[in-house]
Every structure is written in structure tokens, then in C-alpha cells.
PDB file of N, CA, C and O in Angstrom, chain B, residues numbered from 101:
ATOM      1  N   UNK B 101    -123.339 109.665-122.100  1.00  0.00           N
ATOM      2  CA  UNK B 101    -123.562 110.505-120.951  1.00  0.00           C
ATOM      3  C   UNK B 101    -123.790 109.608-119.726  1.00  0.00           C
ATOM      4  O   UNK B 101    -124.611 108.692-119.787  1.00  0.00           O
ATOM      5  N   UNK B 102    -122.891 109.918-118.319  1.00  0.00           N
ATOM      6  CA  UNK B 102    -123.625 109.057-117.294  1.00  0.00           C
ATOM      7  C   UNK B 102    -125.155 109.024-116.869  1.00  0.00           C
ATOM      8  O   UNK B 102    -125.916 109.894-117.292  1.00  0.00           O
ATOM      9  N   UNK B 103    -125.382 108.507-116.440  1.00  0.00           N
ATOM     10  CA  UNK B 103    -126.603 107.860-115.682  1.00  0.00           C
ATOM     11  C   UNK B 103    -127.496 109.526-115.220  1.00  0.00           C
ATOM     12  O   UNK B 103    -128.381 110.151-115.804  1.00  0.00           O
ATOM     13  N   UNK B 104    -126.817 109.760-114.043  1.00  0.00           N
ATOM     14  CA  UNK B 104    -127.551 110.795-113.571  1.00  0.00           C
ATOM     15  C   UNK B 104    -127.931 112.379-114.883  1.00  0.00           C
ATOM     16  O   UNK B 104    -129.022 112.845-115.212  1.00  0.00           O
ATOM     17  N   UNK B 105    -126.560 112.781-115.299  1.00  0.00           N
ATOM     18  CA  UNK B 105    -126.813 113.409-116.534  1.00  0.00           C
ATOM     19  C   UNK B 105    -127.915 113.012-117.677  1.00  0.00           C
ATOM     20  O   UNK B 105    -128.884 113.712-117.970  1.00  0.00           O
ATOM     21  N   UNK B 106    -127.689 112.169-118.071  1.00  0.00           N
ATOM     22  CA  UNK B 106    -128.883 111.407-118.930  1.00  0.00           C
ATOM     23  C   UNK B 106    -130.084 111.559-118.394  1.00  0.00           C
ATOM     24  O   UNK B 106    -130.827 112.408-118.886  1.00  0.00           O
ATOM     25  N   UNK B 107    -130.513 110.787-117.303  1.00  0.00           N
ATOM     26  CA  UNK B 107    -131.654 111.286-116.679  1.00  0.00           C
ATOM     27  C   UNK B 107    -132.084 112.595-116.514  1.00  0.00           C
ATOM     28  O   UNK B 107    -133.221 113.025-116.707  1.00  0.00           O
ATOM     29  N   UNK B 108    -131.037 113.238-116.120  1.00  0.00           N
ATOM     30  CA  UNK B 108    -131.996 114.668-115.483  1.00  0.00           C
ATOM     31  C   UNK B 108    -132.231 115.411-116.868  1.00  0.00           C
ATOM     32  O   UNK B 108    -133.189 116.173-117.002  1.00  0.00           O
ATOM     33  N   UNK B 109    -131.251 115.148-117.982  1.00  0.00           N
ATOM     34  CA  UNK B 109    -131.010 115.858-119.420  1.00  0.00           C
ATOM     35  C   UNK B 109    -132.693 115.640-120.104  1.00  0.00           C
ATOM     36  O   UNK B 109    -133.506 116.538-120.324  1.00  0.00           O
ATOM     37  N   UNK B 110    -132.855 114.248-120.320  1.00  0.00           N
ATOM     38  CA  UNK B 110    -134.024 113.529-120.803  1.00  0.00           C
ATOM     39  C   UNK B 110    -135.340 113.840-120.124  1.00  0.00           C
ATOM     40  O   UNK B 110    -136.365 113.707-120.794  1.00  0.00           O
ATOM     41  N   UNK B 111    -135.411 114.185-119.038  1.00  0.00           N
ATOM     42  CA  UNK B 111    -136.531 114.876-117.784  1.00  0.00           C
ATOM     43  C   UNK B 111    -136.652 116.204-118.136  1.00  0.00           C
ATOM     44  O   UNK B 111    -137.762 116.717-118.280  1.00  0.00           O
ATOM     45  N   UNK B 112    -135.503 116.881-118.307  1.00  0.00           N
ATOM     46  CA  UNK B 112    -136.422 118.248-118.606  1.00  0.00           C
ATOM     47  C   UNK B 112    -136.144 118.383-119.923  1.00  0.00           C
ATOM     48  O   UNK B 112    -137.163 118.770-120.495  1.00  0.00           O
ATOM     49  N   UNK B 113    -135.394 118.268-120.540  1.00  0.00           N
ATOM     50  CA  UNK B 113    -135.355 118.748-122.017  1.00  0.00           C
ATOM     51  C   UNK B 113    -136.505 117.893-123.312  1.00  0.00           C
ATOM     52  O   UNK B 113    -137.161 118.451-124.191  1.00  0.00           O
ATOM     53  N   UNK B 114    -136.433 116.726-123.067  1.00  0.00           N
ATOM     54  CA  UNK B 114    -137.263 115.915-123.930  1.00  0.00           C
ATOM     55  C   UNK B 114    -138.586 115.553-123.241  1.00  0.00           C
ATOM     56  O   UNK B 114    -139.457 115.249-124.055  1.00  0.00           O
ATOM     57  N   UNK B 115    -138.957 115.505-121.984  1.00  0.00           N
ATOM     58  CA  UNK B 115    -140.094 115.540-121.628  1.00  0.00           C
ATOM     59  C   UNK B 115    -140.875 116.676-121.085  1.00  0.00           C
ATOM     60  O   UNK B 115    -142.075 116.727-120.814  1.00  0.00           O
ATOM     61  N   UNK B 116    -139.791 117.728-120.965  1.00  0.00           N
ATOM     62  CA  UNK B 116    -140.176 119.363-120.411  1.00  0.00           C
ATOM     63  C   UNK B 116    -141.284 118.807-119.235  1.00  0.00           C
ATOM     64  O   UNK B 116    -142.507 118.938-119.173  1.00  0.00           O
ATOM     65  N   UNK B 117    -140.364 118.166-118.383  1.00  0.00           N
ATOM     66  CA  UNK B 117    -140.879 118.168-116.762  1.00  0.00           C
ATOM     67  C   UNK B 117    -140.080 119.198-115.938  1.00  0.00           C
ATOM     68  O   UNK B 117    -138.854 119.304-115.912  1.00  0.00           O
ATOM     69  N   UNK B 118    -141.220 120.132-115.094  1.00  0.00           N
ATOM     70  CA  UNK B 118    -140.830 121.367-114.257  1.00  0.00           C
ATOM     71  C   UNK B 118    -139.933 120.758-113.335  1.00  0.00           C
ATOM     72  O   UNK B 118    -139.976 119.556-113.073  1.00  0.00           O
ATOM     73  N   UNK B 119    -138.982 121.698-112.751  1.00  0.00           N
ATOM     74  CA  UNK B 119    -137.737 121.408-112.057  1.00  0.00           C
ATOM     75  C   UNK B 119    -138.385 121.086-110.759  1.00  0.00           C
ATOM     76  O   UNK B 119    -137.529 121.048-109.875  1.00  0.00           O
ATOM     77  N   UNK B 120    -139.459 120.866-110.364  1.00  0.00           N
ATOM     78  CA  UNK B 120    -139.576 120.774-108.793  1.00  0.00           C
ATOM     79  C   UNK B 120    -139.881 119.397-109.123  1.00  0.00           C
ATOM     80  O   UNK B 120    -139.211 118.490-108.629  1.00  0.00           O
ATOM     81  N   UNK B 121    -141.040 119.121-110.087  1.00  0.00           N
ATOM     82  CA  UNK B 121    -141.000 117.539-110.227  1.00  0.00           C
ATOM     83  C   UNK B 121    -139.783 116.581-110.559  1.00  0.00           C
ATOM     84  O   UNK B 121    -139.979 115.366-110.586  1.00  0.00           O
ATOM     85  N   UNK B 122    -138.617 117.071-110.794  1.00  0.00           N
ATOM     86  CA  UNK B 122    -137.895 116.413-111.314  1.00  0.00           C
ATOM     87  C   UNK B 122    -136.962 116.248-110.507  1.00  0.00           C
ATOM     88  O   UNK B 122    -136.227 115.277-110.685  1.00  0.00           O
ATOM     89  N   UNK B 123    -136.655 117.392-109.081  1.00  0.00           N
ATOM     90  CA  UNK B 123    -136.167 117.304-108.072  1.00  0.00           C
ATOM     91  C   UNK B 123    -136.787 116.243-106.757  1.00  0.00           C
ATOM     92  O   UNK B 123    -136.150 115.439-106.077  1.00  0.00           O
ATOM     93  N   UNK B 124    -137.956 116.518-106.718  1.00  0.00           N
ATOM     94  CA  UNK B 124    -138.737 115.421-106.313  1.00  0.00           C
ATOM     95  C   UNK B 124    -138.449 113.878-106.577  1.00  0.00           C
ATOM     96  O   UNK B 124    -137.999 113.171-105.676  1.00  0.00           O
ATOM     97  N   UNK B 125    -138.619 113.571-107.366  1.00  0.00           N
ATOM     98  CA  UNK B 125    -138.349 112.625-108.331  1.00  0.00           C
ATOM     99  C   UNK B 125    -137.250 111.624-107.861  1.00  0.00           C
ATOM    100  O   UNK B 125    -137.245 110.537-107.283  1.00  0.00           O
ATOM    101  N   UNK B 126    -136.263 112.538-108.401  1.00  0.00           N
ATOM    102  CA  UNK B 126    -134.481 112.125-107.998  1.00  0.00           C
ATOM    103  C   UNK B 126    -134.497 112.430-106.577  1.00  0.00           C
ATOM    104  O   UNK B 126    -133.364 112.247-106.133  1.00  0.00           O
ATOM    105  N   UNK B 127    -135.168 112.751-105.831  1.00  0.00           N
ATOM    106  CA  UNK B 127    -134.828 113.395-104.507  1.00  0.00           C
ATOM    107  C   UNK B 127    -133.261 114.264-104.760  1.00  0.00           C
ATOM    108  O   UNK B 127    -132.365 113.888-104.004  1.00  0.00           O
ATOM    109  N   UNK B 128    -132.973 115.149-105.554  1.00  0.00           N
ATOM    110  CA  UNK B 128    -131.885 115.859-105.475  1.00  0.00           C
ATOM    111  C   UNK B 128    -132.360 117.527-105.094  1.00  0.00           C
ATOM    112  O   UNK B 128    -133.539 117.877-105.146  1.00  0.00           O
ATOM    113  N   UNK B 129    -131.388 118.334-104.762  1.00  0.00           N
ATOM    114  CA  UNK B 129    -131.621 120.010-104.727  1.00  0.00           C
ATOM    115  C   UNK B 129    -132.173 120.200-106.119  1.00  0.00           C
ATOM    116  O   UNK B 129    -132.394 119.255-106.876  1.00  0.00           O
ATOM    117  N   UNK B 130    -132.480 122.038-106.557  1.00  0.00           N
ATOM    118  CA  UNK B 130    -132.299 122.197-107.411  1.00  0.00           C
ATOM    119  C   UNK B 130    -130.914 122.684-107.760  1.00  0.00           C
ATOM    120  O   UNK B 130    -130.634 122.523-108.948  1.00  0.00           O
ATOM    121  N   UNK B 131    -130.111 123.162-107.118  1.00  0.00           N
ATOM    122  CA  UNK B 131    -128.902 123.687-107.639  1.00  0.00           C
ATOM    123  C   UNK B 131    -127.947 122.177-107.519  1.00  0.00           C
ATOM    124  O   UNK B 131    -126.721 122.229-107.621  1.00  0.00           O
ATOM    125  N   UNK B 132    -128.294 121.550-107.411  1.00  0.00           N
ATOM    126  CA  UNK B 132    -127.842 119.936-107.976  1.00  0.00           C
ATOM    127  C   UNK B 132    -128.432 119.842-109.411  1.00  0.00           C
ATOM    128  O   UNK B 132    -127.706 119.575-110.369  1.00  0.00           O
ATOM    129  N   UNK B 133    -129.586 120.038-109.519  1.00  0.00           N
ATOM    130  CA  UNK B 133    -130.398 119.625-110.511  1.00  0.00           C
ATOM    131  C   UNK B 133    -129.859 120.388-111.788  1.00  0.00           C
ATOM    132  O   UNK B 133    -129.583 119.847-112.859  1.00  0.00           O
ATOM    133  N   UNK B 134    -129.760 121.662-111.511  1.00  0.00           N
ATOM    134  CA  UNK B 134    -128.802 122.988-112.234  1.00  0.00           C
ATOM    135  C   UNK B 134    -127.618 122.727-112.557  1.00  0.00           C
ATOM    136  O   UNK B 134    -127.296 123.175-113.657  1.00  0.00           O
ATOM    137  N   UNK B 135    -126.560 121.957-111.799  1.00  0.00           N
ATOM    138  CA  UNK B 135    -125.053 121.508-111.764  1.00  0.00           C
ATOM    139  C   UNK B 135    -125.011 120.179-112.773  1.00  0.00           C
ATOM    140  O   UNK B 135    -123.903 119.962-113.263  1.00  0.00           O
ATOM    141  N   UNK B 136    -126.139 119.221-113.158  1.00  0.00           N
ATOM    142  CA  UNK B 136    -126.635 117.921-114.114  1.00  0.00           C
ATOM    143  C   UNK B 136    -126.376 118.783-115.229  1.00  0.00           C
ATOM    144  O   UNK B 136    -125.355 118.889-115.908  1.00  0.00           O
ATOM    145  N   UNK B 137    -127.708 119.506-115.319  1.00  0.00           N
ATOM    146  CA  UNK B 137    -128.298 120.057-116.708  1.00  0.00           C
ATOM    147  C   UNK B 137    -127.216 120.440-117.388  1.00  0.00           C
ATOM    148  O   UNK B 137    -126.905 120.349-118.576  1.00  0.00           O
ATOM    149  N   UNK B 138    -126.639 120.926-116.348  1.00  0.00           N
ATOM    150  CA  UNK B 138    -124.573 122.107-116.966  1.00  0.00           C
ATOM    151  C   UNK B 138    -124.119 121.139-117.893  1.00  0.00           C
ATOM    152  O   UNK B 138    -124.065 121.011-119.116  1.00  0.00           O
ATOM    153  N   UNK B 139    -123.773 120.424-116.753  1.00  0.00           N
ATOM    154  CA  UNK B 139    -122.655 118.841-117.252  1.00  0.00           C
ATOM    155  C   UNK B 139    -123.027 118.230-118.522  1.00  0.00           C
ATOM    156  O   UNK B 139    -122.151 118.016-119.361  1.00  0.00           O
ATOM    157  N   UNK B 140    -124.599 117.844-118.803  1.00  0.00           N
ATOM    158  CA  UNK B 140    -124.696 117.267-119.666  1.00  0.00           C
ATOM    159  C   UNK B 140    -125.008 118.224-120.965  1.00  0.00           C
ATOM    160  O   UNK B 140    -125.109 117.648-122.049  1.00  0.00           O
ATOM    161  N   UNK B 141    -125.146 119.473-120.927  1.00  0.00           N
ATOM    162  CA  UNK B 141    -125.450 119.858-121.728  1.00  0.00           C
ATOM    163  C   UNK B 141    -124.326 120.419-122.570  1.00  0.00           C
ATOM    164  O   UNK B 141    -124.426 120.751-123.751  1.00  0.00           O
ATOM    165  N   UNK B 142    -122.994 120.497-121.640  1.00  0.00           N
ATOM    166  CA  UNK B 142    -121.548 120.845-122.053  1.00  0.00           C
ATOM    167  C   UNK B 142    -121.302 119.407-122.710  1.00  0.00           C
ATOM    168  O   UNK B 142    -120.938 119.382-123.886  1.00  0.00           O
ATOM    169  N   UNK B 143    -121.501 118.084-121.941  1.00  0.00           N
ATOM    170  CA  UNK B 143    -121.064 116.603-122.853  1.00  0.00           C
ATOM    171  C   UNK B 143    -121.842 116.607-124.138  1.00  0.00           C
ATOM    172  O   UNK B 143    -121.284 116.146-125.133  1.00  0.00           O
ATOM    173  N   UNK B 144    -122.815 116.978-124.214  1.00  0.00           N
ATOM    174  CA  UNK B 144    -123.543 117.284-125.811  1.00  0.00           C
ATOM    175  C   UNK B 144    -122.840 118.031-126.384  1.00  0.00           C
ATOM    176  O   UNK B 144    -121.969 117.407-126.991  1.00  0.00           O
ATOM    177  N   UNK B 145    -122.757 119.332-126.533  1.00  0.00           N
ATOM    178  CA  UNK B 145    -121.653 120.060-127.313  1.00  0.00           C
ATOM    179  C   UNK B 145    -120.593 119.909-127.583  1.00  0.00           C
ATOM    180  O   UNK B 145    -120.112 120.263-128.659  1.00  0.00           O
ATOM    181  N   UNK B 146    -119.850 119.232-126.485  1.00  0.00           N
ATOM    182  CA  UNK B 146    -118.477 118.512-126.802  1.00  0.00           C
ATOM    183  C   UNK B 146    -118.488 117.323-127.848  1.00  0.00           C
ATOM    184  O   UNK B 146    -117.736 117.058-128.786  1.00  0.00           O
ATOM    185  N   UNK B 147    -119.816 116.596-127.255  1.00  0.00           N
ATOM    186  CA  UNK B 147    -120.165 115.326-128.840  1.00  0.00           C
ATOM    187  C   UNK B 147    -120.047 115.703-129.845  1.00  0.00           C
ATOM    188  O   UNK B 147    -119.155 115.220-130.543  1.00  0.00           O
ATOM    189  N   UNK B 148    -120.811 116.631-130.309  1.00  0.00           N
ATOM    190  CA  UNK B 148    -121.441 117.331-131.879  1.00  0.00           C
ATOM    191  C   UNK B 148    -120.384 118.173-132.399  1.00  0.00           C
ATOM    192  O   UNK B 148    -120.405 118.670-133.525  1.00  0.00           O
ATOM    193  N   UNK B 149    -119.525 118.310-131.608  1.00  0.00           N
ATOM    194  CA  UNK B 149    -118.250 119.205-132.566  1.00  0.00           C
ATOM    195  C   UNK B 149    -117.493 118.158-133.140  1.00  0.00           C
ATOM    196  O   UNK B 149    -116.531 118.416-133.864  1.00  0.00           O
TER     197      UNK B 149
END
């Protein structure tokens, strides 16, 4: 997974950090932050099949 995907994936899913801290953080939007989570969570499913 790239860089930014990885990060934002690993931030909320495995550390269940709230989306404002995590926008903060990255300094990104949330509907940036929303458009990550997509991406990487579609490159996971695409892995595991």
C-alpha cells in the first residue's frame, strides 16, 4: 500500500484514532481523509482475493 494509504489505514483502523485527530495530524480534509480510507481499503480486498 502507498505511504499515505498505509498511514491513514493504520491511524484509524489499527489504532482507532478519531478522524479529526488524524486530519490534524496529516494536515489533510476529511473528505481527503474519506477518499485514503476508500483506496486502501479497496487495495486490501484486492490483496486477499
Amino acid at each position: 500500500m502507498p505511504g499515505w494509504h498505509s498511514s491513514v489505514f493504520m491511524l484509524r483502523e489499527m489504532n482507532d484514532f478519531e478522524t479529526d485527530v488524524i486530519c490534524k495530524e496529516l494536515e489533510i480534509s476529511t473528505s481527503y481523509l474519506w477518499v485514503l480510507l476508500h483506496r486502501a481499503r479497496a487495495r486490501l480486498a484486492n490483496g486477499i482475493k
